[in-house]
Each structure stands twice: as structure tokens, then as C-alpha cells.
Residue, then its C-alpha position, 0 to 999 in steps of 0.5 A: x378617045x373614041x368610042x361607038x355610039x349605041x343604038x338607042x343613041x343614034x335613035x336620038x340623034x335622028x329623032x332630033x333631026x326630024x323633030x328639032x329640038x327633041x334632044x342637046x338643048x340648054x336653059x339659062x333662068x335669070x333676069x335681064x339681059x344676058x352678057x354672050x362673052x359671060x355665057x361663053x366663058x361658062x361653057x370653056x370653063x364646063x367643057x374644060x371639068x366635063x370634055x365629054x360635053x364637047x363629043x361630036x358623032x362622026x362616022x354613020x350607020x352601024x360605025x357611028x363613034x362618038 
């Protein structure tokens, strides 16, 4: 389901493109080192509870849509 990106989400949309990484950014705390396929197959199972973490922005001026 689509819907309309809202101005002040466009704001930082832009705002991260000029200014990396001002926003879409991850942490991960622990110690040692850390197992990619593990961290991969965190982000499936988030993604999968969460679909609207995946939103990509299509489209471009006032159509941008999420």
C-alpha cells in the first residue's frame, strides 16, 4: 500500500542526502565480532513483524509516496 510522503518527511529525506547520515541510521552494541548472516537474519525477521521498515520513496516533488 502506497501513500504520500509528507513534507517534513521529504525535509529529511534531502536533509540526508546533503548532510549524511542525518537520518536511516542503525546501531548494534555488543562485543567481539559480529556474525553478517546473524545480523541478516535479524533484519528478515524485523522486517517481516514490521513491513513498513522496508518503505522505499518513489516518485519526486510533491508525488513523492512512500
Amino acid at each position: 500500500m502506497l501513500r504520500w510522503a509528507s513534507g517534513l518527511e521529504r525535509v529529511w529525506v534531502a536533509a540526508s542526502r546533503l548532510t549524511p547520515p542525518f537520518v536511516f541510521a542503525c546501531v548494534i552494541e555488543g562485543r567481539g565480532q559480529i556474525e553478517v548472516e546473524a545480523v541478516r537474519r535479524a533484519a528478515r525477521r524485523a522486517a517481516a513483524a514490521c513491513p513498513g521498515v522496508c518503505a522505499r520513496l518513489a516518485g519526486g516533488l510533491g508525488f513523492t509516496r512512500w
